[in-house]
C-alpha positions in Angstrom: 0.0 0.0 0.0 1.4 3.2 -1.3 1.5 6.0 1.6 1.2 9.8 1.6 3.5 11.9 3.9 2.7 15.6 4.1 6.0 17.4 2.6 6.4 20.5 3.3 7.4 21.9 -0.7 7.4 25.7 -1.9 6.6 25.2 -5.3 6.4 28.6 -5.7 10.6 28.3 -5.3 10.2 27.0 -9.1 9.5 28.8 -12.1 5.6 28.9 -13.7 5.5 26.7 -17.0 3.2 28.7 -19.5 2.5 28.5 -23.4 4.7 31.1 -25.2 2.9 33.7 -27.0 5.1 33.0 -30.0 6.0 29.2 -30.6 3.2 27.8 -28.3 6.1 25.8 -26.6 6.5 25.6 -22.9 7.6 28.8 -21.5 8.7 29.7 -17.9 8.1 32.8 -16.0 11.0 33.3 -13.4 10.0 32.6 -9.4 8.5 35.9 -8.6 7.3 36.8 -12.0 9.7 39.2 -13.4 10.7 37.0 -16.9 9.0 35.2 -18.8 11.9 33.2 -20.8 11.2 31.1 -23.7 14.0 27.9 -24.6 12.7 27.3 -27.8 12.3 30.1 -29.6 14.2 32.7 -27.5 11.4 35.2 -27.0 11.5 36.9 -23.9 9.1 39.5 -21.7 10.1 41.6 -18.4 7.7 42.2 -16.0 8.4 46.0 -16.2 7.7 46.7 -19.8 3.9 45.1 -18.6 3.5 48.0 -16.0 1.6 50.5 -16.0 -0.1 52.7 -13.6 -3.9 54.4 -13.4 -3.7 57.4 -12.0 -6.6 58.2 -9.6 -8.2 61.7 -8.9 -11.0 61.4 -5.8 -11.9 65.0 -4.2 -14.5 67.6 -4.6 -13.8 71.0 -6.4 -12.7 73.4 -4.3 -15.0 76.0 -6.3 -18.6 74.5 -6.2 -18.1 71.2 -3.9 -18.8 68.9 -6.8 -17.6 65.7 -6.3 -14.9 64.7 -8.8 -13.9 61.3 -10.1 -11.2 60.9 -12.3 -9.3 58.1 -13.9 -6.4 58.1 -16.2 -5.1 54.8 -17.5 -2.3 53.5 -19.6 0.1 55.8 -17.8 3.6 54.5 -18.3 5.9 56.7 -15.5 4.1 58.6 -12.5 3.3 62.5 -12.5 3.4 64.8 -9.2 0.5 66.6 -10.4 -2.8 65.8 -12.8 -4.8 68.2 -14.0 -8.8 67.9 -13.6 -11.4 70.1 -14.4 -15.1 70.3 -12.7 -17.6 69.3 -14.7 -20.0 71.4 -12.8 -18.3 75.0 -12.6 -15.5 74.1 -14.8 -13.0 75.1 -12.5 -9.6 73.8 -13.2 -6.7 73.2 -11.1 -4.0 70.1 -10.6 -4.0 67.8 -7.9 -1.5 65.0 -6.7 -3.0 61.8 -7.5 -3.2 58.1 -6.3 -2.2 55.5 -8.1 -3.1 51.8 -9.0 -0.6 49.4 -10.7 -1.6 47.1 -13.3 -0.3 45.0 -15.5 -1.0 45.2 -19.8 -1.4 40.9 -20.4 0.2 39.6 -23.5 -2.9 37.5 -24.1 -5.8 38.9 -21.2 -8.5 36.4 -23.6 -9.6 34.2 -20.2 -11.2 31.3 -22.6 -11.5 29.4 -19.1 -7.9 28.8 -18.9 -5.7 29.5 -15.5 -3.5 32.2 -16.6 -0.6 33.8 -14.5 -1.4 37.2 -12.9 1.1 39.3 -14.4 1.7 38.4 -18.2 -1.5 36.9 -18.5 -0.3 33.5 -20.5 -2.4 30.1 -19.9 -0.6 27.7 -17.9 1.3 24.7 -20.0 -0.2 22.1 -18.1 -3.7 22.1 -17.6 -6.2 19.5 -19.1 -10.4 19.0 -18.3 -11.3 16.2 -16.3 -14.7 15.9 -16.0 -16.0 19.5 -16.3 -13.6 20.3 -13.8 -10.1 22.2 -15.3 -7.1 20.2 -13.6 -3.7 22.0 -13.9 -0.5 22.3 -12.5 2.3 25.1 -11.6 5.2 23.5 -12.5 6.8 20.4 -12.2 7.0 20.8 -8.8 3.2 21.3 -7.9 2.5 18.2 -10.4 5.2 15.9 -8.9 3.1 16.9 -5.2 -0.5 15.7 -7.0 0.8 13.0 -8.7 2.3 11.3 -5.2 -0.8 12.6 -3.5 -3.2 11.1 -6.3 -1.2 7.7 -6.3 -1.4 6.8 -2.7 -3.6 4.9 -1.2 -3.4 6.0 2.7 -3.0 10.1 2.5 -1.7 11.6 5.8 -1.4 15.2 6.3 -1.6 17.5 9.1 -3.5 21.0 9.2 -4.4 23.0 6.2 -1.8 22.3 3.7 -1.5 22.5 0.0 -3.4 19.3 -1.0 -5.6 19.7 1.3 -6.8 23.0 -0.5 -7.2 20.6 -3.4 -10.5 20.5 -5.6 -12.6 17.3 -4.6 -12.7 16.0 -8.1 -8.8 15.7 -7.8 -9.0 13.8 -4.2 -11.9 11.6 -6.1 -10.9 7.5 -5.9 -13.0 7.3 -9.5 -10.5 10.3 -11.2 -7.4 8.7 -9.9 -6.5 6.8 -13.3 -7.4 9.9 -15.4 -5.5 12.1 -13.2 -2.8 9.9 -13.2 -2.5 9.3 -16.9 -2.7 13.0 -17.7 0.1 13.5 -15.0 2.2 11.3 -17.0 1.1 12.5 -20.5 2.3 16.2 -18.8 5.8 14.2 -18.0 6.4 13.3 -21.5 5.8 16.5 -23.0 8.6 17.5 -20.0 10.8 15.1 -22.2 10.3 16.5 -25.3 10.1 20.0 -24.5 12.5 20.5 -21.8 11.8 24.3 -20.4 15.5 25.1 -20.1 
């Protein structure tokens, strides 16, 4: 009888396997998210040239008390001052704003795919089983599921990363399926190494 130990693994230590935008290869975005590095093709994203900031104007015009809401997006270095005008009394004046950081995706189109949060490319291994969309981080994060999935006595202690783990993964009647796309996933490892 096969037997599950809790291990305690970061498998956020390893890099995110995605698709590349270009070669639809595997791809990996660095630990921490600031490359996105492809072996096959060479193409190759920084984090940075995805920033931008919105630039947020909240206050009421010192004129007529209007309240004024104002939003610039896109904006690619921050200002000390923005200029707003009341749409009221037409008062006009600048103001230091707030801002928001967000991040322009390479490919935002959802399509029910997991996607990283910062270049927006669909995870390399991910697969449906059963309705449900099973995927994996990295090698890492599948390596954990597949030892998990495989064994028949699973012990673990407190809340833990498989025990955050959909039902239909933990299912006895998926096990197979989970395990023979777990192994499909390992030979397209072999024949498109990530580095």
């Amino acid at each position: 009888m096969k037997r599950y130990q809790e291990k305690h693994v970061k498998i956020w230590e390893e890099g995110t396997w995605v698709v590349c935008p270009e070669c639809h290869n595997s791809a990996v975005i660095t630990p921490g998210g600031h490359l996105v590095h492809c072996c096959h093709c060479g193409y190759e994203k920084k984090s940075e040239d995805q920033l931008s900031f919105t630039a947020v104007i909240k206050l009421n015009c010192p004129n007529c008390g209007t309240a004024i809401h104002n939003e610039q997006h896109g904006i690619k270095n921050k200002m000390d001052k923005v200029f707003f005008k009341c749409p009221n009394c037409s008062f006009s004046s600048s103001t230091k704003p707030h801002y928001k950081e967000t991040y322009n995706k390479i490919n935002p189109n959802e399509n029910g795919l997991r996607r990283d949060c910062i270049f927006g490319l669909p995870y390399f291994f991910q697969e449906n089983v059963r309705e449900n969309l099973f995927w994996a981080r990295n090698t890492l994060h599948m390596k954990l599921i597949e030892d998990y999935v495989s064994s028949e006595l699973r012990e673990r202690k407190g809340m833990s990363l498989v025990a955050k783990l959909p039902s239909f993964i933990k299912s006895k009647k998926n096990r197979d399926m989970i395990l023979k796309i777990i192994h499909k996933w390992k030979n397209l490892i072999n024949e498109n190494p990530s580095s």
